[in-house]
N, C-alpha and C positions, 0 to 999 in steps of 0.2 A: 044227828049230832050237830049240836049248835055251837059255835064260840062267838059270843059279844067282842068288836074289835074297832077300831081306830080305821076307819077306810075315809076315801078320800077323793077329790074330783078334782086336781090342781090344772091352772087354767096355762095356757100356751106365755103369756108373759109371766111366770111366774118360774124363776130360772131354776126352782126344786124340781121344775120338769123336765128337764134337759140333763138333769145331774142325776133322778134317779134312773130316766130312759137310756143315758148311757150306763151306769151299774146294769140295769137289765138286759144289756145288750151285750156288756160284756160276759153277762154268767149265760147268753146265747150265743156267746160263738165259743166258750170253755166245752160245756154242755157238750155240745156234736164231736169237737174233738174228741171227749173221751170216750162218747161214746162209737166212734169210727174206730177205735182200737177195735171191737168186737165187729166179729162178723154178721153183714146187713142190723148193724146198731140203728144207722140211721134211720130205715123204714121202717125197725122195728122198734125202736123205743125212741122215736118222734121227737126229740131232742130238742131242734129249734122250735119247738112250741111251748115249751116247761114254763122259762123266765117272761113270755108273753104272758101268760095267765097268769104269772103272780101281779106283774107290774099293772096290769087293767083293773084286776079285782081288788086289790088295795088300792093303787094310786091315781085309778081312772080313763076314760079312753084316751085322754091326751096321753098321756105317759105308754100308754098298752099301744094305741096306736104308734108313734116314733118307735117303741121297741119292734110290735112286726112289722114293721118296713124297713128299717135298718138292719135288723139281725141276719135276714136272707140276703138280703142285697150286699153286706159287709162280709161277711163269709163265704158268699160266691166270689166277692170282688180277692180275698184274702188265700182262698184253699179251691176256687173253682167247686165249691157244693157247698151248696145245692148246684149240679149243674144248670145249665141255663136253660133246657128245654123242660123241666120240671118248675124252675125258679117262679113264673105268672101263678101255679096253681098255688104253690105256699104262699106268693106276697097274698091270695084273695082267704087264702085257709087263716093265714096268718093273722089278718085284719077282721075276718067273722069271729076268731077266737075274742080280738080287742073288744068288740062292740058289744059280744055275748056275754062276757067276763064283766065288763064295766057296768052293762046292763042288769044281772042277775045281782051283782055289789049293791047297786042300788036299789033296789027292790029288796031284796033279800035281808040287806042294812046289816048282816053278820055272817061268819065264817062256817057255811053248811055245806056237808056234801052231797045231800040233794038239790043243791043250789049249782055246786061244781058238776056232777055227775051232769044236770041240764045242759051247762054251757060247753058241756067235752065231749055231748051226744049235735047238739045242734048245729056246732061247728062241720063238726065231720060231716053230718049228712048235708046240710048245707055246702060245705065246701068241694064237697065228694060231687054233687050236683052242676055245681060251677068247671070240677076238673075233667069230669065225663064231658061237657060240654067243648070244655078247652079241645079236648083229644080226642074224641070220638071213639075212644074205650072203656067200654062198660069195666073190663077186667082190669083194668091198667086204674082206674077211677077210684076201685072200691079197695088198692091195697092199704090204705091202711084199714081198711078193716079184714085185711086177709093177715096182712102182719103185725100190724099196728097195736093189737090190744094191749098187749105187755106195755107199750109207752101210752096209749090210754089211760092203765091202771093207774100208772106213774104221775100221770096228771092230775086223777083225781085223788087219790092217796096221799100221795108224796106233796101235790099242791096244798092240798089239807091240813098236811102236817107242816108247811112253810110259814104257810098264813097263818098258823095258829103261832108259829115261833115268834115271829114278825106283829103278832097282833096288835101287841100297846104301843108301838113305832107310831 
């Protein structure tokens, strides 16, 4: 499934960046709240990652970029979680999600979910690669894929169905 959509690559002086990178950061620190009402929400429906992929695959890595490094960092500084000894492995999951999302946007030039499915498999195993590293736990590495898949889904689904709302924007 394809949708033809308006995406976009806005440059660091161009102050539409800063204005949509904070709306994405804010629908990333809503996001986790609600889903912390639910038990292990966070691990399992991956929350600060949602508003990252929209904001890169629409509006580019500058914009996906500012959103995952703000969003982790502004909600630890805000609610203490992400706590801080997790916090390195999301700011690097966070930023493979920007560069893979802006990347597949470009290439792909429309709103696919074998486009998204890519960018929400490469992240994880890539970042999963990075946090095994961080921590020298294979098991501790691989939870979101132990927990994770439900906010998986939710990315590639639920981002699907965003993007396509947001298309003509």
């Amino acid at each position: 499934m394809e949708t033809s959509a308006k995406l976009y690559s806005l440059p660091f002086g161009n102050v539409k960046t800063y204005l949509f990178a904070l709306l994405f950061v804010a629908g990333n620190i809503a996001l986790p709240q609600l889903c912390h009402l639910v038990p292990t929400g966070g691990p399992t429906l991956l929350p600060i990652y949602f508003f990252t992929l929209i904001a890169a695959y629409k509006y580019g890595f500058k914009v996906g970029l500012l959103t995952a490094l703000l969003s982790p960092v502004v909600n630890h500084l805000l609610f203490a979680m992400p706590v801080a000894a997790v916090l390195p492995a999301i700011l690097i999951k966070s930023g493979l999600l920007a560069g893979a999302a802006a990347l597949a946007a470009r290439y792909a030039k429309n709103i696919s979910l074998s486009a998204l499915l890519g960018v929400i498999i490469s992240y994880q195993i890539v970042g999963t690669a990075f946090e095994w590293a961080l921590c020298d736990n294979f098991f501790l590495a691989v939870q979101d894929f132990r927990m994770g898949i439900p906010g998986m889904l939710i990315q590639w689904f639920g981002g699907y169905a965003l993007l396509k709302a947001i298309a003509r924007i």
